[in-house]
C-alpha positions as CSV (number, residue, x, y, z in Angstrom):
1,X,50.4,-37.0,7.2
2,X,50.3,-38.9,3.5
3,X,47.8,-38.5,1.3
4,X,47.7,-42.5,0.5
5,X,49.4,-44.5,2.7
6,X,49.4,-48.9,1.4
7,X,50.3,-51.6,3.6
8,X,51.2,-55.0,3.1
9,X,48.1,-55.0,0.5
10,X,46.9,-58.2,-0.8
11,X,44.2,-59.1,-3.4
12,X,43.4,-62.4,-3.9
13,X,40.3,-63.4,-6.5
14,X,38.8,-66.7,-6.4
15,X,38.2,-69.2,-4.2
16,X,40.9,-70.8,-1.8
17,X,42.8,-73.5,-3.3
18,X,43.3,-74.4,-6.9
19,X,40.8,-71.7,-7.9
20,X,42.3,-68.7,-6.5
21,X,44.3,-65.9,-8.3
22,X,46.4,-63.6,-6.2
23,X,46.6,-60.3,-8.3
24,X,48.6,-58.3,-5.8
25,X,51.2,-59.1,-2.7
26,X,52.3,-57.5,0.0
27,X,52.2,-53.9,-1.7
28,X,53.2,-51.2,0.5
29,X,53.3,-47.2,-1.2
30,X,53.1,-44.1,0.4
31,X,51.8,-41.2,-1.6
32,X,52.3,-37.6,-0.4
33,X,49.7,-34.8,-1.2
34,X,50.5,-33.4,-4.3
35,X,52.4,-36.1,-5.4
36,X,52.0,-38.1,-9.0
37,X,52.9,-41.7,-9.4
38,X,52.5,-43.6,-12.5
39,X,52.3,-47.3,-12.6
40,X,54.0,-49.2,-15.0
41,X,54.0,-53.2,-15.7
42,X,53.2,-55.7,-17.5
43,X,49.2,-56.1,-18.3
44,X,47.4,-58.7,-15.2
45,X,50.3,-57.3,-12.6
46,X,48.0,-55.7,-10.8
47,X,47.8,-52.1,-11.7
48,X,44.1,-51.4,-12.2
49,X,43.0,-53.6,-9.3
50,X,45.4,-51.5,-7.2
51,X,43.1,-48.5,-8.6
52,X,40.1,-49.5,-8.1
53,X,41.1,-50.5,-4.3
54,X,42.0,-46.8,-4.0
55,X,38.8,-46.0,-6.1
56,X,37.1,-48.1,-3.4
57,X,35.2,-50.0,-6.0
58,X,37.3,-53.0,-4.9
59,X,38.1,-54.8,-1.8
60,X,41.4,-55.8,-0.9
61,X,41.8,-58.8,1.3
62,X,44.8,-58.2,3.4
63,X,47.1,-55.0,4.4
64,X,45.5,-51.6,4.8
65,X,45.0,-49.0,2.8
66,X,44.4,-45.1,3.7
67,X,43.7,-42.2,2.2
68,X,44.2,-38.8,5.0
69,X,44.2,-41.6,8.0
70,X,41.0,-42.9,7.1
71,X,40.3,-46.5,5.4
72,X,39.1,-46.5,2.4
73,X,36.1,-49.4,2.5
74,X,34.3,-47.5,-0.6
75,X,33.8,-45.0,-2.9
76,X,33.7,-41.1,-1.9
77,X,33.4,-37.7,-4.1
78,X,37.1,-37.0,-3.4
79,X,38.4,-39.6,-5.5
80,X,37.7,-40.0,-9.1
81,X,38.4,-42.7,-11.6
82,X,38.6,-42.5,-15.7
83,X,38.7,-46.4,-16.6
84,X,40.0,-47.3,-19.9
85,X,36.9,-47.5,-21.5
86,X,35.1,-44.5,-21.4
87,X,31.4,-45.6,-19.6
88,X,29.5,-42.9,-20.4
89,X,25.9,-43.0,-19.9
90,X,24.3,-43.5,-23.2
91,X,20.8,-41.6,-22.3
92,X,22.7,-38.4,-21.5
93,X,24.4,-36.1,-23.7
94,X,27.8,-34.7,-23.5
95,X,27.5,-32.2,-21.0
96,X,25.1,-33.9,-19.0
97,X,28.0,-36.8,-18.5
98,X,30.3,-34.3,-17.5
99,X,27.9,-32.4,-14.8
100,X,26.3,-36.4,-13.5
101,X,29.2,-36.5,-11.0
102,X,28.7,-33.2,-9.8
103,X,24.9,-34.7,-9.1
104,X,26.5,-37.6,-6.9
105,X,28.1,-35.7,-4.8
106,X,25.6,-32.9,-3.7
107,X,22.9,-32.7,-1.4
108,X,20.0,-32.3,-3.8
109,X,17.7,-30.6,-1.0
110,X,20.7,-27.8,-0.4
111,X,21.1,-27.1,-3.7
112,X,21.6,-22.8,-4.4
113,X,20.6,-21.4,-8.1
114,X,24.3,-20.0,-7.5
115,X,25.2,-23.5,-7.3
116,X,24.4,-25.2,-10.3
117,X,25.2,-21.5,-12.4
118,X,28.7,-22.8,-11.0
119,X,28.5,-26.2,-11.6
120,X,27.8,-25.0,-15.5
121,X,30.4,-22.7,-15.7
122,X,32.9,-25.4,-14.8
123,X,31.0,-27.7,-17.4
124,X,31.3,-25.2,-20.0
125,X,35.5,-24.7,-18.9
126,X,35.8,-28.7,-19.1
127,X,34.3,-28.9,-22.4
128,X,36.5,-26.0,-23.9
129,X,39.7,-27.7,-21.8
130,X,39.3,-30.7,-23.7
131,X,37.4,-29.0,-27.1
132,X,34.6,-30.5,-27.6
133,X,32.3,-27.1,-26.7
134,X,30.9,-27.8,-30.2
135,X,29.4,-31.2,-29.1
136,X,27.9,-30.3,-25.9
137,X,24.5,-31.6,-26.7
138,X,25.5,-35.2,-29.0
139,X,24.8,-38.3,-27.4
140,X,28.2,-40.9,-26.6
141,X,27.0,-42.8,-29.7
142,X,27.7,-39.5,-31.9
143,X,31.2,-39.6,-30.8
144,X,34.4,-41.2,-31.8
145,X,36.4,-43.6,-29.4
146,X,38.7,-40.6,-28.2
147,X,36.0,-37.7,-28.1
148,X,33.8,-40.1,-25.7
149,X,37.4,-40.6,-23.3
150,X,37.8,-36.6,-23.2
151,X,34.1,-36.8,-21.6
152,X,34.6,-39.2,-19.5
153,X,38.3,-37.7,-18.3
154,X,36.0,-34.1,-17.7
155,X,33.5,-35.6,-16.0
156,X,35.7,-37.3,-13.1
157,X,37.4,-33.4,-13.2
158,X,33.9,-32.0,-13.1
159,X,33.8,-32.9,-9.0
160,X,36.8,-31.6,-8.1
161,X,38.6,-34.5,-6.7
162,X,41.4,-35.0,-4.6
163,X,42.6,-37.7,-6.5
164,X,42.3,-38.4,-9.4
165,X,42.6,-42.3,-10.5
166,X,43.4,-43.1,-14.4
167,X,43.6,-46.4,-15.5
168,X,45.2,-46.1,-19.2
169,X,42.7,-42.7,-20.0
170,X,44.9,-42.0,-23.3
171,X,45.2,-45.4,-25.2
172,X,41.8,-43.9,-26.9
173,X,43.2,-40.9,-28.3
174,X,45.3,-40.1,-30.9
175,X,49.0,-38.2,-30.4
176,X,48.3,-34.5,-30.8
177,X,45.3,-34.7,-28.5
178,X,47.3,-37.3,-25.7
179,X,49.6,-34.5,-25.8
């Protein structure tokens, strides 16, 4: 079975009529587990509304679209999203960012000391993956324009996700660290 499976997918914002702007038409994409599909155009095609249908942050308003057989009508903890600017929450600190999506997704009454020990250690491996260990406790307004998208592209790793969903995550970040 595909992982992602779009058909006949249509966005349309707007009112009927004069008002209306169709961003997307009749889209159909398959996407097989494991697979990884970049989407290139030109900018108001369509490509980040086609993420965050998948994301489930959007609605589309004709076709279907699947992930594992099942319509996606929201969001879920097995797909992630890095938008292209970073949204960090300003009250919480760097590794606090990075472990708030592990929070969504777990039952809070069910959580194990063992657990969150884990949930650390992955923390700590995502903020040596993307090196900003040093800056584990500064806020997102300590933080240049490219450290705060390495947060934000941890954090949607933090959960583990099937997918993961990146709408331009590098345009922030200089060459050496795109790289």
């Amino acid at each position: 079975m595909s992982k992602v499976l779009i058909q006949q997918l249509g966005k349309v914002f707007g009112a009927s009529g004069t008002n209306s702007v169709p961003a997307l038409q009749d889209v159909d994409l398959t996407i097989e587990n494991g697979e990884f599909v970049t989407l290139v155009g030109a900018s108001g095609c369509g490509k980040s509304t086609l993420l965050r249908i998948l994301a489930g942050l959007e609605h589309h308003t004709s076709g279907r679209v699947q992930c594992n057989g099942a319509n996606i009508t929201g969001p879920s903890a097995d797909r992630a999203m890095v938008f292209q600017h970073y949204s960090l929450y300003p009250w919480l600190n760097v590794i606090n960012n990075i472990k708030f999506s592990r929070r969504l997704s777990v039952n809070r009454e069910h959580i194990t000391s063992s657990d969150v020990e884990a949930a650390s250690g992955r923390a700590d491996a995502l903020l040596d993956l993307i090196g900003l260990s040093k800056y584990a406790t500064a806020y997102p307004n300590q933080l240049s324009g490219g450290m705060q998208q390495r947060v934000a592209i941890a954090r949607a790793l933090m959960g583990q996700p099937a997918m993961l969903l990146m709408d331009e995550p590098f345009g922030a970040l200089d060459a050496q660290t795109r790289e």
